[in-house]
N, C-alpha and C positions, 0 to 999 in steps of 0.2 A: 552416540553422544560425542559433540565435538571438542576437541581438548586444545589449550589455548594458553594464550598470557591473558590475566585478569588487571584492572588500571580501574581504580574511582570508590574501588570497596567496595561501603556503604553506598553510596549512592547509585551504583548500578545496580545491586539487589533491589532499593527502593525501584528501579527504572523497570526490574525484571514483574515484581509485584503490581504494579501499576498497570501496563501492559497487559500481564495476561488474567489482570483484574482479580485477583487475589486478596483479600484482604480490606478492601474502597466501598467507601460508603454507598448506601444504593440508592444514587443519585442521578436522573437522568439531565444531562449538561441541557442549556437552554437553546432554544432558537437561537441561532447566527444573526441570520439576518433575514430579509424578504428571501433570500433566494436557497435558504436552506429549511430542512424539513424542521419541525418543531418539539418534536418526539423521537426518541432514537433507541427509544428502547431500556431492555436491560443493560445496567452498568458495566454486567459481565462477558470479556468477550468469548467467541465461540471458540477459543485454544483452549479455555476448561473445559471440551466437553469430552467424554472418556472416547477412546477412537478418534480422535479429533486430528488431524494432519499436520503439512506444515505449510507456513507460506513463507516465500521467497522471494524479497521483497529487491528489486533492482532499482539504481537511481537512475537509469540509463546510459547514453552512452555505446563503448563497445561491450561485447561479452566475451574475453577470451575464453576460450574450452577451459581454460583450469579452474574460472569461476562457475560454469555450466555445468563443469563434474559436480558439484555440491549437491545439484538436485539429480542426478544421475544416480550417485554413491546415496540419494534415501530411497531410490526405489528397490521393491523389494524382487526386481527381474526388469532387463534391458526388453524383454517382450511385452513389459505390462504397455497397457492402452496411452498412448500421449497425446491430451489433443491440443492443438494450439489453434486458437480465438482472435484472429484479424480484426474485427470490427470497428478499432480506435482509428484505423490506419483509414486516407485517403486512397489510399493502392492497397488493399488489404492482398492483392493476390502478391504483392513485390514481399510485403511483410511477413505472407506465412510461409514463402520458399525460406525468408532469413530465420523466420522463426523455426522452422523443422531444420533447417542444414543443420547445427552445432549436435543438435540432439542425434541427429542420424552419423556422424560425427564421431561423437561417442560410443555408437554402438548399438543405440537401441534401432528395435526391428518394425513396430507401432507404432509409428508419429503419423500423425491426420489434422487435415486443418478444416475448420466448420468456418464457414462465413456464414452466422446465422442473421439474417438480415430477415426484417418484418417480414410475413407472410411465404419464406422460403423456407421452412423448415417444419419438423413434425416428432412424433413422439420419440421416433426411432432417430432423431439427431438427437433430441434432449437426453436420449436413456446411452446414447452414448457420452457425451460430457459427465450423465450422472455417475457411470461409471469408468471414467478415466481416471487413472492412477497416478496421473500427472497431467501436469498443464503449462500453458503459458499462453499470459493475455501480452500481447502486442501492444507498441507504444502508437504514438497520433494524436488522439483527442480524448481525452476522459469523458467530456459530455457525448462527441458523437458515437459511444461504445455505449453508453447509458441509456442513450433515444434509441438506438439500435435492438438494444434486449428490454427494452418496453417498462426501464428503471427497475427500480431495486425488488420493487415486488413483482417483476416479470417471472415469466420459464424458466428462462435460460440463467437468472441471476441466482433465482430457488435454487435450479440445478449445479451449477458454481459449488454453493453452498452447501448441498447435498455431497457432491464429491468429497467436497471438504471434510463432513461430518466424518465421512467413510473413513477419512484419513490419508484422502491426496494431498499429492503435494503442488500448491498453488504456488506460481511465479510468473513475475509481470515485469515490465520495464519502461522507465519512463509514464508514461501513462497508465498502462498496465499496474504502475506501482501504487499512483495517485487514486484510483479509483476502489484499490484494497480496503481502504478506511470507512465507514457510515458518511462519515463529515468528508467530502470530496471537494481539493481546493478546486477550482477550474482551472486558473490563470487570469481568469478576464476582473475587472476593475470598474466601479460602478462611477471611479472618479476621473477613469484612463477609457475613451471609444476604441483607441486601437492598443491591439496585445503590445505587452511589453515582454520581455523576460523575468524581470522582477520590480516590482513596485518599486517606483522611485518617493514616495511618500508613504508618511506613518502616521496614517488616520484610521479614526475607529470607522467602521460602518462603509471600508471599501471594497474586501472582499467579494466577489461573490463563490459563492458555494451551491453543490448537490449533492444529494445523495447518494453515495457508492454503493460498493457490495457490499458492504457489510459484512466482512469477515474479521476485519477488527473494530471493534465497537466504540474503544474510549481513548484513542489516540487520531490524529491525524496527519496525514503521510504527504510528505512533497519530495521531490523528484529533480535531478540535473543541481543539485544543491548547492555543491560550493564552486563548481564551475560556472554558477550563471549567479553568485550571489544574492541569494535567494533569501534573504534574514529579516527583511524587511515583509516579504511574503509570510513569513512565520511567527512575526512577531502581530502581525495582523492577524492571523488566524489565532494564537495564542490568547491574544485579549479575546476577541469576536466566542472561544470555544472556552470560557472557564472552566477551571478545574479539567482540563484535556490539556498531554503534554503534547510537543509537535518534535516530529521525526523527520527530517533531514539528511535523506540519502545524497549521498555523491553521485557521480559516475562509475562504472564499472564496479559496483561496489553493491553488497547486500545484505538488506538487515533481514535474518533468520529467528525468524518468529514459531517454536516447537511448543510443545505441551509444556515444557519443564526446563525451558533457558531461552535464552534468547541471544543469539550468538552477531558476529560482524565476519563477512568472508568479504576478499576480492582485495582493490586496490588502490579503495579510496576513506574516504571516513562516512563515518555518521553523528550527525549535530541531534542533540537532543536539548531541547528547552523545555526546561521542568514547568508545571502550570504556574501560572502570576497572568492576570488579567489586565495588570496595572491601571493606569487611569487615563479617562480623555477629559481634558480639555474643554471650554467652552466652545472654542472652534474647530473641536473631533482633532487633535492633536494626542498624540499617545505617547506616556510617558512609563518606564517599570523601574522599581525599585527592586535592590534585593532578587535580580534576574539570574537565574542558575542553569547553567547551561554546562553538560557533557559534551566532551568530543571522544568519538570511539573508533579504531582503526581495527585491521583484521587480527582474529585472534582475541580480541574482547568476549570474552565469555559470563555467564552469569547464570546460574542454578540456583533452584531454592538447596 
């Protein structure tokens, strides 16, 4: 259990309950938009379930080893199984040497990287993912990680998942972070042909969205947050995902998602905008009253 300075009271309990779907009505949030799934399940996410792991949520960025020990200090042996997941990355072979160096780093003795790309892999890659004891998905492209594992009701995403139950510890970056949630922003804009970094308009119905892993159910996660001013991208997803709050990692910085708290490590912040839908406009103009929003820096902690 990690111990900390606490900032916001009440309303990070509220942020703590919400999250790990404690207590919320069982309501499943609505279609987004064309490009998001329509049904997303139960309200509750999979961090209630007994055995249930942790995830380690990165905004991207660098990772110094002192934010890296975090998931290091919950494994239960520097020998247990690590696998790290390329697939987001264009150079997936450049991303899994970065991705094992820090880990091997640290100490651990099983770090392995899976490029499970369509039609190259088979029971005995998946039954090793289903029993790694740790993870880490690699940043690049959230969708090309998603077409890769054959989306969210693939093998490879079950197995994810499966780990997870077991009680690994799941950790992504940048991408890796954005794909954690059901509700997956992409980055791309139905209003913008070429990427931006962050929307420069605040209309309803520009997002586009996919479906992620689905290991947290009723929040949604963006990524490189207050270094690319990203508020606009969230305030869009915000209305687009009523009744879902959105999560706003930094850089080098991670929102720690356990069974029983939900903590801030590293050395940057995390933005959280509580749900409000607000309203659009005749011309998809978006507007929020009464918008509440946390900022939470390392050391923020919250328990029931």
């Amino acid at each position: 259990m990690l111990h900390g300075k606490m900032k916001g009271g009440q309303s990070l309990i509220w942020i703590c309950f919400f999250l790990l779907g404690t207590g919320c009505a069982a309501t499943d949030p609505p279609e987004a938009n064309e490009g998001a799934a329509a049904d997303f399940g139960s309200w509750e996410s999979l961090t209630m379930e007994e055995g249930a792991g942790t995830l380690f949520i990165i905004g991207g960025g660098s990772r110094p080893l002192s934010l890296m020990q975090g998931v290091v200090d919950r494994m239960a042996s520097k020998d247990d199984l690590v696998i790290v997941l390329p697939m987001a990355s264009s150079e997936p072979d450049t991303s899994a040497y970065y991705g094992i160096r820090p880990m091997r780093e640290l100490g651990c003795t099983n770090v392995h990287a899976l490029n499970l790309q369509p039609g190259t892999y088979g029971e005995a890659e998946l039954d090793s993912v289903r029993n790694a004891r740790a993870m880490y998905l690699c940043g690049g492209d959230q969708a090309r990680f998603m077409q890769a594992v054959g989306g969210t009701e693939g093998p490879v995403a079950e197995a994810i998942r499966e780990a997870y139950r077991r009680g690994a510890i799941i950790s992504g970056s940048s991408a890796g972070a954005a794909m954690m949630s059901r509700a997956m922003i992409t980055g791309d804009q139905k209003m913008e042909p070429e990427y931006e970094r962050t929307y420069a308009r605040l209309y309803a119905d520009n997002g586009v969205y996919l479906e992620g892993l689905g290991l947290i159910e009723n929040a949604v996660i963006d990524q490189h947050f207050v270094e690319r001013s990203r508020y606009n991208r969230a305030l869009s997803a915000l209305h687009d995902y009523p009744g879902l709050p959105v999560f706003g990692i930094g850089e080098s910085t991670a929102l720690v998602v356990e069974p029983n708290s939900i903590t801030v490590e590293g050395e940057g912040h995390v933005v959280v905008f509580h749900p409000n839908a607000g309203e659009a406009d005749s011309s998809g103009q978006l507007s929020f009253r009464d918008l509440r929003v946390d900022i939470l820096t390392a050391g923020d902690r919250l328990a029931p």
